[in-house]
PDBQT receptor file of N, H, CA, C and O in Angstrom, charges set to zero:
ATOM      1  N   UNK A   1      82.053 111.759 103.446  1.00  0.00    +0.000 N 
ATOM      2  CA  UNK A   1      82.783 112.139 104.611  1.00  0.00    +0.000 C 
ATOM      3  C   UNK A   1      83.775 111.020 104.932  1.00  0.00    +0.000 C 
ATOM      4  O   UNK A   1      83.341 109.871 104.848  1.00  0.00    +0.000 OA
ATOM      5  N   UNK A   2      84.815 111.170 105.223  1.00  0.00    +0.000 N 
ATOM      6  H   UNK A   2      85.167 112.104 105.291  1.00  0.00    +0.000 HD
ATOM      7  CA  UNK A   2      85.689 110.440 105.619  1.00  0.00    +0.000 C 
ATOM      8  C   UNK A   2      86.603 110.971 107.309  1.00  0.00    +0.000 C 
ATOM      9  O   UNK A   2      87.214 111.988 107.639  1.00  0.00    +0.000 OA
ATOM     10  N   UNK A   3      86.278 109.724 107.984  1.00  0.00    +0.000 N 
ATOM     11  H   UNK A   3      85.782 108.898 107.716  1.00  0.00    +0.000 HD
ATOM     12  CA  UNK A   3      86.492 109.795 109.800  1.00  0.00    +0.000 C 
ATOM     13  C   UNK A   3      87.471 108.969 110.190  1.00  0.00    +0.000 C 
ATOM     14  O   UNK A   3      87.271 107.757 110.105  1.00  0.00    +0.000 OA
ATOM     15  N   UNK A   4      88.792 109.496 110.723  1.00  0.00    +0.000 N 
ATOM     16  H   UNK A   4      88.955 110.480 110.792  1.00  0.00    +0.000 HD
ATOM     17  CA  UNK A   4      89.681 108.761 111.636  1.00  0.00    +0.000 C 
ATOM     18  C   UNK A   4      90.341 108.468 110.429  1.00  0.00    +0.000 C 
ATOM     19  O   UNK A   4      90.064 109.071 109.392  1.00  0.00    +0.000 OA
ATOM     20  N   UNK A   5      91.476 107.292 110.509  1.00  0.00    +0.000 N 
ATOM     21  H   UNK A   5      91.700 106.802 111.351  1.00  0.00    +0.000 HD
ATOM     22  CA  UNK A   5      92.858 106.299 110.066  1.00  0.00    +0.000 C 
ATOM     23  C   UNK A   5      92.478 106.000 108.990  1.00  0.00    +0.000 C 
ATOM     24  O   UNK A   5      93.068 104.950 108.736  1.00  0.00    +0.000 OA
ATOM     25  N   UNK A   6      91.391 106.445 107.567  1.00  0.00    +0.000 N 
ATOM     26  H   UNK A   6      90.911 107.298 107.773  1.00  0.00    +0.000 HD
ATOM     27  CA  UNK A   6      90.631 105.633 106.444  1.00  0.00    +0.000 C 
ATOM     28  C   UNK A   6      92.323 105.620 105.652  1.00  0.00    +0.000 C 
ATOM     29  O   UNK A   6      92.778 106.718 105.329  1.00  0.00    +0.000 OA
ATOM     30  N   UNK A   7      93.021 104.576 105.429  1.00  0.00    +0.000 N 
ATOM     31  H   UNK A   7      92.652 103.684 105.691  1.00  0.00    +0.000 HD
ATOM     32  CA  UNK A   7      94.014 104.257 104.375  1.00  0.00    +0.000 C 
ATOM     33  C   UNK A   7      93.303 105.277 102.744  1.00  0.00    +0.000 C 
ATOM     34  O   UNK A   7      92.155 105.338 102.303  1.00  0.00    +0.000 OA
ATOM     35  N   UNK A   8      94.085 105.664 102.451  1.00  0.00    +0.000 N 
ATOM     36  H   UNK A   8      95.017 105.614 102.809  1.00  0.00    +0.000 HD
ATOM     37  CA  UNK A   8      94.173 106.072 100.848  1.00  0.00    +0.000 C 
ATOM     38  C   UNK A   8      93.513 105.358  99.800  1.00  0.00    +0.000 C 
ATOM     39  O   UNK A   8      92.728 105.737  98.931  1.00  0.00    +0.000 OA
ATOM     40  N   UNK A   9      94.050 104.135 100.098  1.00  0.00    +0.000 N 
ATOM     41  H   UNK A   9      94.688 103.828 100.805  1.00  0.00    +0.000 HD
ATOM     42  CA  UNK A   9      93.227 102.734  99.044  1.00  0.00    +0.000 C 
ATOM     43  C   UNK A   9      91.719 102.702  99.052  1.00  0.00    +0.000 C 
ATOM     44  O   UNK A   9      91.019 102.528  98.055  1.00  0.00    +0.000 OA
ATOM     45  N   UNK A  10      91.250 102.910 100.420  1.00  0.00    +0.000 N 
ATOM     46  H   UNK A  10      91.819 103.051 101.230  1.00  0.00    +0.000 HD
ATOM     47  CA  UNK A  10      89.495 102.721 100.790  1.00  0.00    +0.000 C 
ATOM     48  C   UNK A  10      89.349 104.008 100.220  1.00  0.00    +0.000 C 
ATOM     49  O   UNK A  10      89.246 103.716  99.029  1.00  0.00    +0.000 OA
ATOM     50  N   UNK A  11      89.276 105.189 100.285  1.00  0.00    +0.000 N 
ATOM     51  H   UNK A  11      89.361 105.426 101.253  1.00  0.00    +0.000 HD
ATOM     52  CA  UNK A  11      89.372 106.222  99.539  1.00  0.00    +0.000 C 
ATOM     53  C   UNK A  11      88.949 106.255  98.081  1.00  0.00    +0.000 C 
ATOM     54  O   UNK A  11      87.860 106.696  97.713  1.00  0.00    +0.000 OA
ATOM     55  N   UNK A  12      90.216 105.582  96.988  1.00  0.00    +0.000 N 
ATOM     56  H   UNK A  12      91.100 105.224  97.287  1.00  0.00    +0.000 HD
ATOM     57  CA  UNK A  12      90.145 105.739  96.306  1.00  0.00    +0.000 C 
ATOM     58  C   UNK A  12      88.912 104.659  95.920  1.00  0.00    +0.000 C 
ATOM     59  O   UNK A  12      87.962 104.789  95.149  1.00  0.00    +0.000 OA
ATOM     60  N   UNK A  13      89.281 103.662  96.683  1.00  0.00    +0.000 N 
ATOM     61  H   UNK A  13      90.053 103.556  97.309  1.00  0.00    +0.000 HD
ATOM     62  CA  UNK A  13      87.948 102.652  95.709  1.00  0.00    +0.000 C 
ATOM     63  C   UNK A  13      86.160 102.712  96.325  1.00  0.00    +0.000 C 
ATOM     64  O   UNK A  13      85.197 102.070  95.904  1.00  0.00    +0.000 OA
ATOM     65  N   UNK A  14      86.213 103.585  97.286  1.00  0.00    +0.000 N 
ATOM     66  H   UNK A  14      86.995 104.106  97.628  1.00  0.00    +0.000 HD
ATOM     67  CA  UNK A  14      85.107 104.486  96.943  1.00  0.00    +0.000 C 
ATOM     68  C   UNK A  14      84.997 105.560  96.667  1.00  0.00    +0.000 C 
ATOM     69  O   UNK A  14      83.840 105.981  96.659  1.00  0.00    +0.000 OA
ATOM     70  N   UNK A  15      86.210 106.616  96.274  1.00  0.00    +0.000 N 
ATOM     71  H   UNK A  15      87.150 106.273  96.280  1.00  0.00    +0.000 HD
ATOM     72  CA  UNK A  15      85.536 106.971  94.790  1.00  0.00    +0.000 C 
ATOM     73  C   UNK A  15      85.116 106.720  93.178  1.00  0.00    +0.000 C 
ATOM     74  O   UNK A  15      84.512 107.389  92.340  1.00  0.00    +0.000 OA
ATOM     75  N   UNK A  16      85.808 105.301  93.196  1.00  0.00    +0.000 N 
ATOM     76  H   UNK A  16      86.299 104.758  93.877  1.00  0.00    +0.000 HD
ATOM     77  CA  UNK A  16      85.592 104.835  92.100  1.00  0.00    +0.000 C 
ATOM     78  C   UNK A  16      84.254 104.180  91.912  1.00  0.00    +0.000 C 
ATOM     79  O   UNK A  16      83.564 104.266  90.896  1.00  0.00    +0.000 OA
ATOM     80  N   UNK A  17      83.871 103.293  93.368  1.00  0.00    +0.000 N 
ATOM     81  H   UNK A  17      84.432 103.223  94.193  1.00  0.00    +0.000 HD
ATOM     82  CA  UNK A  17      82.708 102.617  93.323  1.00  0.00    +0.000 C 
ATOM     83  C   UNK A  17      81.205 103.572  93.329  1.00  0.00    +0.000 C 
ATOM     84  O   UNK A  17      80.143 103.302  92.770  1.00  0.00    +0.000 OA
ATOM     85  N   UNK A  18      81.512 104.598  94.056  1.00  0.00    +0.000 N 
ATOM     86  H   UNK A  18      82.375 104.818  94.511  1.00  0.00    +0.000 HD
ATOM     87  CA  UNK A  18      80.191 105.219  94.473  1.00  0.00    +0.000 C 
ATOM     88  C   UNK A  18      79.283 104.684  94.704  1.00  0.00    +0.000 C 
ATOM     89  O   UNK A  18      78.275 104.623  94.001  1.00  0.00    +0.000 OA
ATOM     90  N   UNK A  19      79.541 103.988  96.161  1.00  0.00    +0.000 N 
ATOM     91  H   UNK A  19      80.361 104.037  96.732  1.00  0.00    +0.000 HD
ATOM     92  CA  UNK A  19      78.284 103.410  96.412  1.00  0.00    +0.000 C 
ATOM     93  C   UNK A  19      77.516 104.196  97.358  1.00  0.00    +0.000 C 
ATOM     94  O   UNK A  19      78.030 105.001  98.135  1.00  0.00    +0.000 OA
ATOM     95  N   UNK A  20      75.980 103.889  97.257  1.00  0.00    +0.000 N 
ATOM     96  H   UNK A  20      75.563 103.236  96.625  1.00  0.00    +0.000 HD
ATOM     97  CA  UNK A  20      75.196 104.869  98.015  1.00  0.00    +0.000 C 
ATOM     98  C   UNK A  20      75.674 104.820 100.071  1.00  0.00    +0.000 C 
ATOM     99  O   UNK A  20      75.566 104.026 101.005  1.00  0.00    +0.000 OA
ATOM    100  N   UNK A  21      76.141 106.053  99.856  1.00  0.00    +0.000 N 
ATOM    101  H   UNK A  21      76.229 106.699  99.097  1.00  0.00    +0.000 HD
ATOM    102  CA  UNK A  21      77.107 105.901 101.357  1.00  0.00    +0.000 C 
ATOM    103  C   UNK A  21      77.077 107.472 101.623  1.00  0.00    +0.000 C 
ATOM    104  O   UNK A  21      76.743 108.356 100.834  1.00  0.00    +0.000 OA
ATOM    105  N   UNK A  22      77.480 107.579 102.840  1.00  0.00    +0.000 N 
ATOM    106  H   UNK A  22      77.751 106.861 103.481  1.00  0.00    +0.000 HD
ATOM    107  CA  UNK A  22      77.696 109.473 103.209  1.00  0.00    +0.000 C 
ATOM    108  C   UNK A  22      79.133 109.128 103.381  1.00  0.00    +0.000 C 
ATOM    109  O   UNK A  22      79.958 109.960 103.004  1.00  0.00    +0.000 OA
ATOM    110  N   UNK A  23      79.623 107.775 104.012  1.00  0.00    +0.000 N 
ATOM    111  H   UNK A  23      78.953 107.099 104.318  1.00  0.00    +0.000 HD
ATOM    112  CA  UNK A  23      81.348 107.738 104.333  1.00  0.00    +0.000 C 
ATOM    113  C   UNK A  23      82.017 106.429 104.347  1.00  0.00    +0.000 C 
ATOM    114  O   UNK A  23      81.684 105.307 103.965  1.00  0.00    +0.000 OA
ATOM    115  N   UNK A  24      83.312 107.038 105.037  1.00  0.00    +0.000 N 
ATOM    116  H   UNK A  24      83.582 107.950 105.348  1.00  0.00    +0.000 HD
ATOM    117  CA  UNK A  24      83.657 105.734 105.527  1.00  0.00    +0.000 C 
ATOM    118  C   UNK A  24      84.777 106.519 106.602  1.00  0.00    +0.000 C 
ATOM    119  O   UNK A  24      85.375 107.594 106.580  1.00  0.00    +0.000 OA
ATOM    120  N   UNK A  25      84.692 105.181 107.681  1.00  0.00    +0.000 N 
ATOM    121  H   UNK A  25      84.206 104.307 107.699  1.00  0.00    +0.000 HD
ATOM    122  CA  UNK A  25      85.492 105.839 109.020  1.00  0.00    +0.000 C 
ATOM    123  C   UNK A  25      86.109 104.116 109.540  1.00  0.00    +0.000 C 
ATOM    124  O   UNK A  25      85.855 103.032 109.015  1.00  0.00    +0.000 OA
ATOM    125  N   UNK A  26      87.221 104.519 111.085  1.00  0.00    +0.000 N 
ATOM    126  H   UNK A  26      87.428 105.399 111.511  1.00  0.00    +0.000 HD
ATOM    127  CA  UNK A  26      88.212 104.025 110.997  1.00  0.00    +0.000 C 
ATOM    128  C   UNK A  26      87.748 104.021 112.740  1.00  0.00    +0.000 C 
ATOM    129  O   UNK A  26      88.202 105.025 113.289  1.00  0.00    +0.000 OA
ATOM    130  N   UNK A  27      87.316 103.528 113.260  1.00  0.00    +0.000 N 
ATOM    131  H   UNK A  27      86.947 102.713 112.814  1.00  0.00    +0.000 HD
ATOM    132  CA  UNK A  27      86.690 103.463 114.800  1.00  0.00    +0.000 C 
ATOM    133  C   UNK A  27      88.250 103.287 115.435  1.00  0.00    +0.000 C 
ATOM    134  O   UNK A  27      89.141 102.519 115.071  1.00  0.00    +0.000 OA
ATOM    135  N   UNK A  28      88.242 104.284 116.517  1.00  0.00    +0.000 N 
ATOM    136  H   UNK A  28      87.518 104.908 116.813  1.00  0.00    +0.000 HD
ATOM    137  CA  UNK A  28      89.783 104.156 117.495  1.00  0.00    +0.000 C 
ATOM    138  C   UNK A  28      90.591 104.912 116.446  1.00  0.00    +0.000 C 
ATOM    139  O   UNK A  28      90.354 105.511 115.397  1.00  0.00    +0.000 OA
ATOM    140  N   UNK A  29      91.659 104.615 117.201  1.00  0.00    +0.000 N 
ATOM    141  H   UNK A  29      91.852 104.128 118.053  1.00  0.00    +0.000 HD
ATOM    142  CA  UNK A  29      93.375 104.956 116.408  1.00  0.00    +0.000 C 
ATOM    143  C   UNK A  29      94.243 103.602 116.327  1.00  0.00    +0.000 C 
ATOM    144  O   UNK A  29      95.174 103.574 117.132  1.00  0.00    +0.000 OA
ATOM    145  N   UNK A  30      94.093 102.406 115.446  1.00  0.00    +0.000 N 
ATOM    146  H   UNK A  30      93.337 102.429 114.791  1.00  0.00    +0.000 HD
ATOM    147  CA  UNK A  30      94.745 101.431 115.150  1.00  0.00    +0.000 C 
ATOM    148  C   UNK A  30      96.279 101.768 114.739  1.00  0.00    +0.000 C 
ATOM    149  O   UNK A  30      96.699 102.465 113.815  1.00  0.00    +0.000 OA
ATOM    150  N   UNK A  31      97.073 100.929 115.887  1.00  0.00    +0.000 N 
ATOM    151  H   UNK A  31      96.732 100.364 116.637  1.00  0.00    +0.000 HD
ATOM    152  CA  UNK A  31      98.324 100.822 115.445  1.00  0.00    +0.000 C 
ATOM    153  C   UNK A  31      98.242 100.948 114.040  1.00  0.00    +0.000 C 
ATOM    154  O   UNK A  31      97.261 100.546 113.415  1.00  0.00    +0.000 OA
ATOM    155  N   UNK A  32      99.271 101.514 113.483  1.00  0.00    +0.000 N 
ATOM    156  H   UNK A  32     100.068 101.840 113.991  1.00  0.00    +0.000 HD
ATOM    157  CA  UNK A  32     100.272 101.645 112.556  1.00  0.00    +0.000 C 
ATOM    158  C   UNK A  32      98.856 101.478 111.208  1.00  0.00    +0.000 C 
ATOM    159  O   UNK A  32      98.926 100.986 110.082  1.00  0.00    +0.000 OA
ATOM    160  N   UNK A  33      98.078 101.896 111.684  1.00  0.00    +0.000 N 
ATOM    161  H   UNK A  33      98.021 102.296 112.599  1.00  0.00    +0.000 HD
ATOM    162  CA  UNK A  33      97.137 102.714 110.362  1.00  0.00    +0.000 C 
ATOM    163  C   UNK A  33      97.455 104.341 110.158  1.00  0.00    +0.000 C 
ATOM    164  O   UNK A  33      97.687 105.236 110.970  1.00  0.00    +0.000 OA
ATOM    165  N   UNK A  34      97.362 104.313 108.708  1.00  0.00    +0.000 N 
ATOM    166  H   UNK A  34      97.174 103.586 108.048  1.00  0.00    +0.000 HD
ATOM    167  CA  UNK A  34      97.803 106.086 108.039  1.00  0.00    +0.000 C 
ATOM    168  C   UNK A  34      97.837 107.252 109.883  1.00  0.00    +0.000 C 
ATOM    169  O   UNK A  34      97.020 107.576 110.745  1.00  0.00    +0.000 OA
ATOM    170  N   UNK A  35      99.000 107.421 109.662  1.00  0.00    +0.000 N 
ATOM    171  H   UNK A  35      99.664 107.158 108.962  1.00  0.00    +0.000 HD
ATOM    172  CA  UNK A  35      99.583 108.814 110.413  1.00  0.00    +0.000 C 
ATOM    173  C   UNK A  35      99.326 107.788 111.959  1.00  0.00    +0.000 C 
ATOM    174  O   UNK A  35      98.396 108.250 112.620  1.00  0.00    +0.000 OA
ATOM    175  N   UNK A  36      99.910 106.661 112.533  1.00  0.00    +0.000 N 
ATOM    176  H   UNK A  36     100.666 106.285 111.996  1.00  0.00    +0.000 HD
ATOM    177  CA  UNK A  36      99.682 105.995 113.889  1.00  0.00    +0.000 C 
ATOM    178  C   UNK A  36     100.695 105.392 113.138  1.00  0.00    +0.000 C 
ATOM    179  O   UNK A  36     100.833 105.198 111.930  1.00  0.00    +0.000 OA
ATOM    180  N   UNK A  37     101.677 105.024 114.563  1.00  0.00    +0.000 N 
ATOM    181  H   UNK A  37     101.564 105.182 115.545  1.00  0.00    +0.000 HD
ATOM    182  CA  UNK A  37     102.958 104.575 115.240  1.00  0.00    +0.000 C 
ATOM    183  C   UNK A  37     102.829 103.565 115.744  1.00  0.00    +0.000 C 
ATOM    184  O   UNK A  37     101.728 103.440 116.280  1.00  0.00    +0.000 OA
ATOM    185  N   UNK A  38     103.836 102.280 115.873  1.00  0.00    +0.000 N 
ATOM    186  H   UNK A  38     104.730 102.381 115.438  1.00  0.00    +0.000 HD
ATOM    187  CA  UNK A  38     103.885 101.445 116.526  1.00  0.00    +0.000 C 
ATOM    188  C   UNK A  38     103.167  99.914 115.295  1.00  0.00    +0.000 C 
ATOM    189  O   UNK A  38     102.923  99.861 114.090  1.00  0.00    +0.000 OA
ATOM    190  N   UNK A  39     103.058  98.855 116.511  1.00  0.00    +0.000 N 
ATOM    191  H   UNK A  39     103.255  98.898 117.490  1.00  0.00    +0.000 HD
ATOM    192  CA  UNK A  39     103.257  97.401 115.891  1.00  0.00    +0.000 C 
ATOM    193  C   UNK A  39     101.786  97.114 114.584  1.00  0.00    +0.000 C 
ATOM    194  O   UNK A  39     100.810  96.805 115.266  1.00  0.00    +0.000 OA
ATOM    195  N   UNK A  40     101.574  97.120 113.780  1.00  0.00    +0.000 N 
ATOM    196  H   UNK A  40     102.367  97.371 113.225  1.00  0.00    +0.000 HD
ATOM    197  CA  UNK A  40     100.141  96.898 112.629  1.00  0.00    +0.000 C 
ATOM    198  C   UNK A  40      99.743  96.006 113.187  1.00  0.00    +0.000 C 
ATOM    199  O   UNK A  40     100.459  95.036 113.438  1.00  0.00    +0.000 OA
ATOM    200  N   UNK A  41      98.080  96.113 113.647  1.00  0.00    +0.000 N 
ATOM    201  H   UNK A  41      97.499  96.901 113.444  1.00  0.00    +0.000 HD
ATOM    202  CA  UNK A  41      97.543  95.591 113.795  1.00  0.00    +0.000 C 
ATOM    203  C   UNK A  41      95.971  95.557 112.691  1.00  0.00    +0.000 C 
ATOM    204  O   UNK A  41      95.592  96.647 112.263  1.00  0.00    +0.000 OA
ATOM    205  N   UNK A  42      95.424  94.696 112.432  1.00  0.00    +0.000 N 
ATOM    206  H   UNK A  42      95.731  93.810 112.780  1.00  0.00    +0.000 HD
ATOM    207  CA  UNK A  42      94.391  94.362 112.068  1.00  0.00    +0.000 C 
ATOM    208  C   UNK A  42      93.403  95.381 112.022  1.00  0.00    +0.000 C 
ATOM    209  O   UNK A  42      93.560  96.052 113.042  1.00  0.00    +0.000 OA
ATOM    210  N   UNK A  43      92.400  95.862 111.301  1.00  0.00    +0.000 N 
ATOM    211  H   UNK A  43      92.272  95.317 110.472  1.00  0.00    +0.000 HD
ATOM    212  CA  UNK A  43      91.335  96.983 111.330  1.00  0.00    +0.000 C 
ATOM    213  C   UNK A  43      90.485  96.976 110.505  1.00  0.00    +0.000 C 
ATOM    214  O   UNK A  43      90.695  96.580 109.358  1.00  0.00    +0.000 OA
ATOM    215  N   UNK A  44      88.892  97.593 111.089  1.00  0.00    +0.000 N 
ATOM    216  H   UNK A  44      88.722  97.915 112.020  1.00  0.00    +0.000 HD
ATOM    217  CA  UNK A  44      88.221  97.451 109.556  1.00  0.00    +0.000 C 
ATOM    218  C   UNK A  44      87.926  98.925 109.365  1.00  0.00    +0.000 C 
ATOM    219  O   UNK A  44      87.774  99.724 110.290  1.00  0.00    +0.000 OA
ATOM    220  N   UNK A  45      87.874  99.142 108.367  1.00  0.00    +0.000 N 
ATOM    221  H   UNK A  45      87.997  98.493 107.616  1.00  0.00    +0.000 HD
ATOM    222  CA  UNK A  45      86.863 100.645 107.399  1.00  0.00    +0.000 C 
ATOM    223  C   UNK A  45      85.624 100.449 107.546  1.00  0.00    +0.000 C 
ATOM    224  O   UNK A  45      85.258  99.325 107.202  1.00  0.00    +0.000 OA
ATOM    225  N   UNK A  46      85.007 100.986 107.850  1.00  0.00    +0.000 N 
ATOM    226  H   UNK A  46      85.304 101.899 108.129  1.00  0.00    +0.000 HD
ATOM    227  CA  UNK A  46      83.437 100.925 108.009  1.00  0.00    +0.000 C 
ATOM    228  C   UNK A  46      82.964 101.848 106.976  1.00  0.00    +0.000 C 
ATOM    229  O   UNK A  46      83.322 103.014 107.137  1.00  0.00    +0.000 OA
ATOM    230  N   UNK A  47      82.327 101.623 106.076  1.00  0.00    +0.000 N 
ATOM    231  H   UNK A  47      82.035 100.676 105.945  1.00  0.00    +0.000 HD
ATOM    232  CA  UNK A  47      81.028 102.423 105.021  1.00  0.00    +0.000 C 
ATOM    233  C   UNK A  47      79.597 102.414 105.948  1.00  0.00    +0.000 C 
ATOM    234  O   UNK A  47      79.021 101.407 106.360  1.00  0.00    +0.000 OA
ATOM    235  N   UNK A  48      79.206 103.790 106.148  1.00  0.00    +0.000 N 
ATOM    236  H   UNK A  48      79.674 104.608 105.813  1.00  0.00    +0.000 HD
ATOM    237  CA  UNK A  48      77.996 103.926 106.370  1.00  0.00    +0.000 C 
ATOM    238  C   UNK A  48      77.276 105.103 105.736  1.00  0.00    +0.000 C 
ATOM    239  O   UNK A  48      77.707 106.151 105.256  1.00  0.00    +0.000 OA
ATOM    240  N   UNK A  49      76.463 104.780 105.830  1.00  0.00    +0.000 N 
ATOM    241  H   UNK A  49      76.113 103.928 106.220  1.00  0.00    +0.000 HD
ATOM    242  CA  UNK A  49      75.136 105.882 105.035  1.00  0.00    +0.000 C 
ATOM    243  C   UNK A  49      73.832 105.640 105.521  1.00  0.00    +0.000 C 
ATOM    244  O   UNK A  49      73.590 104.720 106.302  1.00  0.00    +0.000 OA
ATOM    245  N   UNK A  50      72.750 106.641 104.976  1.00  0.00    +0.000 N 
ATOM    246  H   UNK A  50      72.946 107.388 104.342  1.00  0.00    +0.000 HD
ATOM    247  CA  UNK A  50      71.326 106.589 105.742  1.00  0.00    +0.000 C 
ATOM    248  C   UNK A  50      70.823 105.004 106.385  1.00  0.00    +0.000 C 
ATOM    249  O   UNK A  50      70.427 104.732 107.518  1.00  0.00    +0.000 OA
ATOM    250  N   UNK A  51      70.974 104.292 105.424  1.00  0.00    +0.000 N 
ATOM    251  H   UNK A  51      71.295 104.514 104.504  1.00  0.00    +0.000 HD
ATOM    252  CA  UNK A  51      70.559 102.636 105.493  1.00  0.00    +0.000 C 
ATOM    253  C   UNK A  51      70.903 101.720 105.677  1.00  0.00    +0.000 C 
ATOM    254  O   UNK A  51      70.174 100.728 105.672  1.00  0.00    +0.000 OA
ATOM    255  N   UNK A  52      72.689 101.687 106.011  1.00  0.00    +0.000 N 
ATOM    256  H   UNK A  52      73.281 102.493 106.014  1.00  0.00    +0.000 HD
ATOM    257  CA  UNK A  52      73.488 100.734 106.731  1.00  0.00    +0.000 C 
ATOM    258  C   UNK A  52      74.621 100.804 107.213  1.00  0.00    +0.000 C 
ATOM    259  O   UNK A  52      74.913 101.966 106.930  1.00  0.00    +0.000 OA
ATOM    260  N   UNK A  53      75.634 100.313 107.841  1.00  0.00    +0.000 N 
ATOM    261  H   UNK A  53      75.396  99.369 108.071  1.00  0.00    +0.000 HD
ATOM    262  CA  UNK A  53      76.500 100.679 108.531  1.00  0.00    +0.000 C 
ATOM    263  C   UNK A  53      77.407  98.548 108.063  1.00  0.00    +0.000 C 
ATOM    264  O   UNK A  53      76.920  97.449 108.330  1.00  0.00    +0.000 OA
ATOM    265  N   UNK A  54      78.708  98.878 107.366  1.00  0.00    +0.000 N 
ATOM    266  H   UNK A  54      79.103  99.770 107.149  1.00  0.00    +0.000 HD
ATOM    267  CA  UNK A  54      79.076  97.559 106.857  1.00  0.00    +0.000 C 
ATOM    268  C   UNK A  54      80.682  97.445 106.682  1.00  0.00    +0.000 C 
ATOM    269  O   UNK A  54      81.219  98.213 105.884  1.00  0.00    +0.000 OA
ATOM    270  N   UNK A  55      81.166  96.867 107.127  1.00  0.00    +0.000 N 
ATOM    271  H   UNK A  55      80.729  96.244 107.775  1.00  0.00    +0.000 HD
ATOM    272  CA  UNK A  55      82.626  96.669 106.732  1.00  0.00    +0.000 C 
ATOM    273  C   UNK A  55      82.860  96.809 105.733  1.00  0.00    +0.000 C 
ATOM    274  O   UNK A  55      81.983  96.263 105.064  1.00  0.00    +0.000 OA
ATOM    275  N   UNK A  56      83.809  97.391 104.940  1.00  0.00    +0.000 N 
ATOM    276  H   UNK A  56      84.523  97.834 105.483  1.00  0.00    +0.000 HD
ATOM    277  CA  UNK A  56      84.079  97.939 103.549  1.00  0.00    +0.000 C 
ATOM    278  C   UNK A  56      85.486  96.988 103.631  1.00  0.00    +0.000 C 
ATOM    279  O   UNK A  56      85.533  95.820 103.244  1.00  0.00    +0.000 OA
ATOM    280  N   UNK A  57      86.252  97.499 104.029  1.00  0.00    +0.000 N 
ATOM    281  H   UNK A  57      86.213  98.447 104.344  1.00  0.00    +0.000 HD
ATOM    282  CA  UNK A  57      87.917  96.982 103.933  1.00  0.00    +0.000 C 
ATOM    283  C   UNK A  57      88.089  96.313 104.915  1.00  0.00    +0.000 C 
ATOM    284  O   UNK A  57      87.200  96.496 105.746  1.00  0.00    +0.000 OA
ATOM    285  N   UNK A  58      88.851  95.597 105.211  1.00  0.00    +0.000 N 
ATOM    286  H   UNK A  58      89.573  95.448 104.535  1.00  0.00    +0.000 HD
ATOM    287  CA  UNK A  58      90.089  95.224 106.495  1.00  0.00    +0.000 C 
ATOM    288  C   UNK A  58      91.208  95.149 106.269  1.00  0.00    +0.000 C 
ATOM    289  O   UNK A  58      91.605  94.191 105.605  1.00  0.00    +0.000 OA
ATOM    290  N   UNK A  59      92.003  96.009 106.681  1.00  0.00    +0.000 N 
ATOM    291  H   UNK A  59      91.681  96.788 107.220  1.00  0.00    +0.000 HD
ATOM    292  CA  UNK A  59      93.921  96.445 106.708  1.00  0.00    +0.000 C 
ATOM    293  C   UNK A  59      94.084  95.879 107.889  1.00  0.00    +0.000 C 
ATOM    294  O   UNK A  59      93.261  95.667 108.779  1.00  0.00    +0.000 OA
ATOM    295  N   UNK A  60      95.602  95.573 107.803  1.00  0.00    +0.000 N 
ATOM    296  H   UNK A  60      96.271  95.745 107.080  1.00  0.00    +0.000 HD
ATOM    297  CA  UNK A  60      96.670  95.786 108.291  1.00  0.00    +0.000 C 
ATOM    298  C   UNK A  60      97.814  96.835 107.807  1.00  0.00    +0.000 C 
ATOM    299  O   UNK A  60      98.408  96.745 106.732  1.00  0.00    +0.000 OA
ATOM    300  N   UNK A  61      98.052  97.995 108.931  1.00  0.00    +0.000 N 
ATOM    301  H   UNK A  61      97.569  98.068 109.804  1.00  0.00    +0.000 HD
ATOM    302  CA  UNK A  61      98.829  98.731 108.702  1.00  0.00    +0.000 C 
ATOM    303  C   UNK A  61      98.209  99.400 107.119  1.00  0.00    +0.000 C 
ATOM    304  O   UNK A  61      96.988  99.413 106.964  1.00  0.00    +0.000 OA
ATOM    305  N   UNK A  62      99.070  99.906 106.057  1.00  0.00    +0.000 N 
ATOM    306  H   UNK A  62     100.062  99.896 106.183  1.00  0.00    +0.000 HD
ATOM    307  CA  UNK A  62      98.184 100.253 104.941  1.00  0.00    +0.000 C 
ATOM    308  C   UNK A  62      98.040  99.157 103.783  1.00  0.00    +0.000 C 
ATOM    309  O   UNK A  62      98.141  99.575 102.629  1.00  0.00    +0.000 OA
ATOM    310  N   UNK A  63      97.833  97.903 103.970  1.00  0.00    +0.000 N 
ATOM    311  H   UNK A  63      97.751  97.563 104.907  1.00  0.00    +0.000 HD
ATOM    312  CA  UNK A  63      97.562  96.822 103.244  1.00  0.00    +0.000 C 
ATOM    313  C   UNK A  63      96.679  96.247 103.639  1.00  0.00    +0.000 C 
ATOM    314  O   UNK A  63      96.556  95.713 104.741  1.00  0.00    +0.000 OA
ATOM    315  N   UNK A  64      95.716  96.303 102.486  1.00  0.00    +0.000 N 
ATOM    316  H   UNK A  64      95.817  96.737 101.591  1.00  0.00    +0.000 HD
ATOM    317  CA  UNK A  64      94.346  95.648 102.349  1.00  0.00    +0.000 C 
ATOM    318  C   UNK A  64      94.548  94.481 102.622  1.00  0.00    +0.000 C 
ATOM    319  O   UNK A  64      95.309  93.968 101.802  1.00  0.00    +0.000 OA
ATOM    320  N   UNK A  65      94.071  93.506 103.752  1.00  0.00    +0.000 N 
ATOM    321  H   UNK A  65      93.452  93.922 104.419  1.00  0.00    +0.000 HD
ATOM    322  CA  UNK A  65      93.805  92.048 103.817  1.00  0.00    +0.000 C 
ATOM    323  C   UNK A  65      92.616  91.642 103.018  1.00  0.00    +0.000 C 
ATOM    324  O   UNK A  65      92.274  90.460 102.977  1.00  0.00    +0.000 OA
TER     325      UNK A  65
């Protein structure tokens, strides 16, 4: 499942990774993350599944920091 602003990149590199997960989501509407307007600010991707809940990525705007 994928929730909220997830960039394309987190996407693809969990489908590549498959790690044991149900998703990954994008908490709020971060400036100038996929389809949001205005100044990029900082954000993380969150991966969660039955057994943990963990920062996956952190972007700015659609570039992986």
């Amino acid at each position: 499942m994928v929730e909220g602003h997830v960039p394309a990149k987190a996407i693809q590199r969990l489908l590549t990774e498959r790690p044991q997960a149900r998703g990954l989501a994008v908490p709020g509407m971060p400036s100038g993350s996929p389809g949001m307007t205005g100044e990029y600010e900082e954000y993380d991707v969150i991966l969660f599944g039955p057994t943990e809940r963990r920062v996956y990525a952190r972007f700015k705007g659609e570039t992986q920091i």
